[in-house]
C-alpha positions in Angstrom: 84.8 88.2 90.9 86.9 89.6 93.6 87.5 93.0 93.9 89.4 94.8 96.3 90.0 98.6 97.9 93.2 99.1 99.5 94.4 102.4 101.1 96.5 104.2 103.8 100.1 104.0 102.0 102.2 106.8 102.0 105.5 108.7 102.6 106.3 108.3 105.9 109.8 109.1 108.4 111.8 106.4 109.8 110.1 105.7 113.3 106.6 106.5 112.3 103.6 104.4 111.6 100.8 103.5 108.9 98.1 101.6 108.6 97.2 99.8 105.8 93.5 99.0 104.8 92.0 96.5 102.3 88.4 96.2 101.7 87.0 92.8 99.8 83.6 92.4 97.9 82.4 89.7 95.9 83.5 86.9 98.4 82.0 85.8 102.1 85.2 87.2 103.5 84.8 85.4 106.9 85.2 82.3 105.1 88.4 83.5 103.8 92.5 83.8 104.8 93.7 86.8 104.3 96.7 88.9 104.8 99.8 91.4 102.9 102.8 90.8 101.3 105.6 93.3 100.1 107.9 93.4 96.9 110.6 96.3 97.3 112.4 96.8 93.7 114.8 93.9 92.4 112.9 91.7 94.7 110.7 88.8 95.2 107.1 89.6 96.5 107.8 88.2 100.4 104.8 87.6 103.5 104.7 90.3 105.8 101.4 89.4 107.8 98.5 86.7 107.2 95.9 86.0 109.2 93.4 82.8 109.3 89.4 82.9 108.7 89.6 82.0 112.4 92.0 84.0 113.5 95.4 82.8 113.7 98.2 85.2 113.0 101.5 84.9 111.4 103.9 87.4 110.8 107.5 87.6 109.2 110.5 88.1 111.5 111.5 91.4 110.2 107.9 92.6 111.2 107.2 90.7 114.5 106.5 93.6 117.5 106.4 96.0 115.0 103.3 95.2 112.4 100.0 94.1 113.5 97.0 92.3 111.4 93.3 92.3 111.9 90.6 91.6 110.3 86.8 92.9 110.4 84.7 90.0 108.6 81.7 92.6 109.5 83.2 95.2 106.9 84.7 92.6 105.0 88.1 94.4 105.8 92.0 93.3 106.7 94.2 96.0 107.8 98.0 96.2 108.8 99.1 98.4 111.6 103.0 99.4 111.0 104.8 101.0 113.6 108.3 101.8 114.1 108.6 101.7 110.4 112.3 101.7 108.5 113.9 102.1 105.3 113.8 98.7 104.9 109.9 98.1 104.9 109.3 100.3 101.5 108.2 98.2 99.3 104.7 98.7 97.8 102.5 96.4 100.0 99.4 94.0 98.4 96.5 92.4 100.6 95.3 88.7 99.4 92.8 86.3 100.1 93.0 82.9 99.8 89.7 80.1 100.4 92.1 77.5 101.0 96.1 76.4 101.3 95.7 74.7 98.4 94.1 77.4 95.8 95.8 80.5 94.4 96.0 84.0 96.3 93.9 86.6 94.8 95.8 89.8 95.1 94.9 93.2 95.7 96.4 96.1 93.0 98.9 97.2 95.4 99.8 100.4 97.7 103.1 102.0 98.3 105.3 102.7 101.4 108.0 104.7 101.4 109.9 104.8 104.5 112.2 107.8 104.0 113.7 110.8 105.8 
């Protein structure tokens, strides 16, 4: 069973940064994709950042220069570096892994960002 630690959410001013941590256990994370998506009230859960067990990044366009992933497979850890953050990105954020395109995400509990002034 998956289990997951996420941490670094908060209230933070418009122009400041976050970063966003999510520790796995249970899997061989290496093997694993991994990555965050938001869901801001009213809406749909939407990607913000994924990144491949080999290391191939993707981000959404309303993140791209602003967010960066990583990954640590040594501490079984995926993080999410937000920068210039804006009203827009609150939402409350949820990590994922996934063993293959074709199987279900597992999904973290969730953290919260509140971009406010």
């Amino acid at each position: 069973q998956v289990q997951f630690v996420e941490s670094g959410g908060g209230l933070v001013q418009p122009g400041g940064s976050l970063r966003l941590s999510c520790a796995a256990s249970g899997i061989t994370f290496s093997l694993f994709a991994t990555g965050w998506y938001r869901q801001a009230p009213g809406s749909q859960r939407e990607l913000v950042a994924e990144i491949s067990s080999g290391g191939s990044t993707n981000y959404a366009d309303s993140v791209k220069g602003r967010f960066t992933i990583s990954r640590d497979n040594a501490k079984n850890t995926v993080n999410l570096q937000m920068n210039s953050l804006k009203p827009e990105d609150t939402a409350v954020y949820y990590c994922y892994v996934r063993r293959y395109s074709n199987y279900p995400r597992i999904w973290g509990q969730g953290t919260q960002v509140t971009v406010s002034s």
